[in-house]
C-alpha positions as CSV (number, residue, x, y, z in Angstrom):
1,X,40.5,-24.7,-34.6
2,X,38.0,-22.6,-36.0
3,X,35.0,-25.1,-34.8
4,X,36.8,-25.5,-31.3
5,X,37.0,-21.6,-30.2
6,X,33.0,-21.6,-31.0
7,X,32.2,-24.0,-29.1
8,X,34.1,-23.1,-26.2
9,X,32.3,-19.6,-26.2
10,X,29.1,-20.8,-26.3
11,X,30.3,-23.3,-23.3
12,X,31.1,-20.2,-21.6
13,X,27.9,-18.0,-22.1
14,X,25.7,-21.1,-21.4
15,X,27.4,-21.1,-18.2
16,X,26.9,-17.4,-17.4
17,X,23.5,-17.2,-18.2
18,X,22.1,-20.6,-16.1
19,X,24.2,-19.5,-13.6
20,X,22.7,-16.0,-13.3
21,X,19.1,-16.0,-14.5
22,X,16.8,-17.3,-11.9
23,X,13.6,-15.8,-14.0
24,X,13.3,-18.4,-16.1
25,X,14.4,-21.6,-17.5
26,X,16.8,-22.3,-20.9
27,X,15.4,-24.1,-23.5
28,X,16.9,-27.4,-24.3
29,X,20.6,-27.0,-25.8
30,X,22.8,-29.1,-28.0
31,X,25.0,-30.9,-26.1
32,X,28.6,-31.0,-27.2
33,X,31.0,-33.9,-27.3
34,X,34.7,-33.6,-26.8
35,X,36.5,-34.7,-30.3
36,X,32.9,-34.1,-32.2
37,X,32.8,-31.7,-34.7
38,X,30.6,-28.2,-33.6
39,X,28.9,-27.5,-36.5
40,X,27.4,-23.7,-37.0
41,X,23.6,-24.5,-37.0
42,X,24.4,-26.1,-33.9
43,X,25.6,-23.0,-32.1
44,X,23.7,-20.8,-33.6
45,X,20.4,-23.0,-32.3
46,X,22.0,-22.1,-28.7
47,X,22.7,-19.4,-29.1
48,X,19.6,-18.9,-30.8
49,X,17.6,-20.5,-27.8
50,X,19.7,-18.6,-25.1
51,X,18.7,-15.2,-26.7
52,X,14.9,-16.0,-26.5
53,X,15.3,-17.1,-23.0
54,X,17.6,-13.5,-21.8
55,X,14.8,-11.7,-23.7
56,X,12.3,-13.8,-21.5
57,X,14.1,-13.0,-18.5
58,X,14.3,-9.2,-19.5
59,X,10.6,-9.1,-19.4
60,X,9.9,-10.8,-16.0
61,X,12.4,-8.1,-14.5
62,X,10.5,-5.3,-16.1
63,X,7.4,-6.5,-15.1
64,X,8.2,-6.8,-11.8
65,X,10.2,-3.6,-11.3
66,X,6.6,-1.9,-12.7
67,X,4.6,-3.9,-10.2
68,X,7.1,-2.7,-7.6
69,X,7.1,1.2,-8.4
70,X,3.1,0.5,-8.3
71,X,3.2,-0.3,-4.6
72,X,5.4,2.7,-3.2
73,X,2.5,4.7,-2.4
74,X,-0.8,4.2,-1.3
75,X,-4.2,4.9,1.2
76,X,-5.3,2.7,3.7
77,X,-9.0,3.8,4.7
78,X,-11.2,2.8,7.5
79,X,-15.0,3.4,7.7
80,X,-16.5,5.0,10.5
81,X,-18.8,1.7,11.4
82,X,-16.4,-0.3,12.7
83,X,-14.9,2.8,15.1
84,X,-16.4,2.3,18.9
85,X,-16.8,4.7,21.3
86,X,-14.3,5.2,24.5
87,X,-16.7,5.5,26.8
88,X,-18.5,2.2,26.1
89,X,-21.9,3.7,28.0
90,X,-22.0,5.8,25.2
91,X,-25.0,4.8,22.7
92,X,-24.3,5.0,19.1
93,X,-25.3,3.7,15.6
94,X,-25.1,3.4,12.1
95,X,-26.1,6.2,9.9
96,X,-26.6,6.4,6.2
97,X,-27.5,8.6,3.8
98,X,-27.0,9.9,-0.2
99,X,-23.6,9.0,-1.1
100,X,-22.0,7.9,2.7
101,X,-22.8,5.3,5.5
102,X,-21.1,6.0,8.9
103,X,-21.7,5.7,12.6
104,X,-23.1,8.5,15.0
105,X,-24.1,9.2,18.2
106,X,-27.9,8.3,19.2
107,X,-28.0,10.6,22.3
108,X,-29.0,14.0,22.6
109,X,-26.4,15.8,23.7
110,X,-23.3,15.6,24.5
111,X,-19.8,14.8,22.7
112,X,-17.8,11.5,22.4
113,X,-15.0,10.1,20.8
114,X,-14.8,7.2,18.7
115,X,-11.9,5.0,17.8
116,X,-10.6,2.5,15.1
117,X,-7.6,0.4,14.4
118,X,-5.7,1.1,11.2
119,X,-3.7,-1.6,10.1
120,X,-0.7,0.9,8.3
121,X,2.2,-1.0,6.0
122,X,5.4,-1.8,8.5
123,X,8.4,0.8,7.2
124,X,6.3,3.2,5.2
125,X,6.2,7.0,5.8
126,X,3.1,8.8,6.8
127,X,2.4,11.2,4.2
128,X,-0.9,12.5,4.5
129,X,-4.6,12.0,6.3
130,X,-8.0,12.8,5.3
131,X,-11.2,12.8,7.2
132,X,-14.9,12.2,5.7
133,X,-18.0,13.2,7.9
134,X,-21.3,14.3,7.4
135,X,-22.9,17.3,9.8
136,X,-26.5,18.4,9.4
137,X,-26.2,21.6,12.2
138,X,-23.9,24.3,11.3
139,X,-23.1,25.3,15.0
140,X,-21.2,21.6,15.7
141,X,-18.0,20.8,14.4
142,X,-16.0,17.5,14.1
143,X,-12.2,16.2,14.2
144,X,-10.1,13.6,13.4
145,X,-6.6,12.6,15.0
146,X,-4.2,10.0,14.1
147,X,-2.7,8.0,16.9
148,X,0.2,5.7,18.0
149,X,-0.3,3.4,21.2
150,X,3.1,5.5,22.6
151,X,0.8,8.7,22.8
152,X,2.4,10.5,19.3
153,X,-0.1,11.6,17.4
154,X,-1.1,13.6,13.4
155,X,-3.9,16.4,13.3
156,X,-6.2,17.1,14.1
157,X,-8.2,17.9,11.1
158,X,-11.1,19.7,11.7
159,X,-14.1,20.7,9.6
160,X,-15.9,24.3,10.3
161,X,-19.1,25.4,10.6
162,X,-20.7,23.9,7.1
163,X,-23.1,21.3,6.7
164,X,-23.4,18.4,4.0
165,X,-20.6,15.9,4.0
166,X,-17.5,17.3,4.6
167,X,-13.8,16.2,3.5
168,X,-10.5,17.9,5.0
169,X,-7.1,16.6,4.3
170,X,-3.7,17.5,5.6
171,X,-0.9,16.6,4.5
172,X,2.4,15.4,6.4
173,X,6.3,16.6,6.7
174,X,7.6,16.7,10.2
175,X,7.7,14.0,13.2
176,X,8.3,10.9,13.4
177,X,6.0,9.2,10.8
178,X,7.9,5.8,9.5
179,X,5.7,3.1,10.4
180,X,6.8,0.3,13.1
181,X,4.4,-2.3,13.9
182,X,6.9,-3.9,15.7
183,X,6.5,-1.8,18.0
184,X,3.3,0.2,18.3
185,X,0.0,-0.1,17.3
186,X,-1.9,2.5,14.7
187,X,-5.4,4.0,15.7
188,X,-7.9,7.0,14.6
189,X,-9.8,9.2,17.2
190,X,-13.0,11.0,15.7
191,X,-14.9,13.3,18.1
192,X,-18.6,13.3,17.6
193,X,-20.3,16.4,19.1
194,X,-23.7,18.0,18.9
195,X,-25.9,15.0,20.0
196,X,-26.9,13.5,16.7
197,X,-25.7,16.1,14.4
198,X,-22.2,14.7,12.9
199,X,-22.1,11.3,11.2
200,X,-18.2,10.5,10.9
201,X,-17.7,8.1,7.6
202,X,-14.2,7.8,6.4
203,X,-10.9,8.3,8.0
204,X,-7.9,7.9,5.0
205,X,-4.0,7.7,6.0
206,X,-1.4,8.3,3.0
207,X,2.0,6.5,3.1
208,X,4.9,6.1,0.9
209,X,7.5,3.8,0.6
């Protein structure tokens, strides 16, 4: 009786387990006739082999559940040189320098406004922006805005009357800032005034999960 009621429990976890771990694979188990004797080192081996596999399994899930916790926040950035300008008349052109490469205006005077996709995560929150430029003329100032093709829009950030490269960063709590792609499309304005004064480099958007 005693050799009977051992191997039905070990019937019955083997079930539970290959029914409910899709991880990993069990090892290969001893199979069981009916009317054979069930002898201890035989369950025990399952047994045995069952426990390395749920510890196996175990390690998968952890793994993944880190991997997953590492992807509910992030940045998605987008360089100044692939931005156009709206008014397509308008001349500009890359620009480089110590530290930063960006895209400026190449005409004397006069302000314009450039503009880049940002490809944002589908169902994340907006949770902060940054903007990057370089200004060489104290006088002119720059700006960044985050758009959405429906007309809401984040910012602006602007920087103020300092020259070298410039970072200004806001960040986000109010609005209506979960990401649909389904639905609309994701850009970033930068205004370029002062001729050839302000280099835009980097606009950054923050999201969470």
């Amino acid at each position: 009786m005693k050799k009977i009621i051992i191997c039905f429990a070990a019937i019955i976890l083997t079930t539970m387990v290959t029914s409910n771990v899709q991880a990993g694979s069990v090892g290969t188990l001893v199979d069981f006739q009916s009317g054979q004797p069930a002898y201890a080192s035989e369950v025990n081996s399952n047994f045995s082999t069952l426990k390395a596999a749920i510890n196996d399994n175990d390690t998968r899930l952890n793994t993944n559940e880190s991997n997953i916790s590492n992807l509910t926040s992030g940045y998605v950035s987008v360089n100044a040189t692939i931005a156009v300008p709206q008014n397509s008349s308008h001349e500009t052109g890359f620009s480089s320098g110590a530290g930063f490469i960006g895209r400026k205006s190449l005409e004397a005077s006069g302000g314009e406004w450039l503009s880049a996709p940002v490809n944002l995560p589908d169902g994340a929150i907006i949770t902060e922006i940054k903007y990057v430029c370089v200004d060489v003329d104290a006088t002119y100032d720059s700006q960044m805005v985050l758009n959405r093709s429906d007309g809401e829009w984040w910012g602006p950030l602007s920087t103020s009357g300092i020259t070298g490269i410039q970072s200004v960063s806001a960040t986000l709590s109010t609005g209506d800032r979960v990401i649909d792609n389904a639905n609309y499309s994701y850009f970033v304005s930068i205004e370029i005034r002062g001729g050839t004064n302000i280099t835009p480099v980097t606009a950054i958007v923050g999201f969470q999960f």
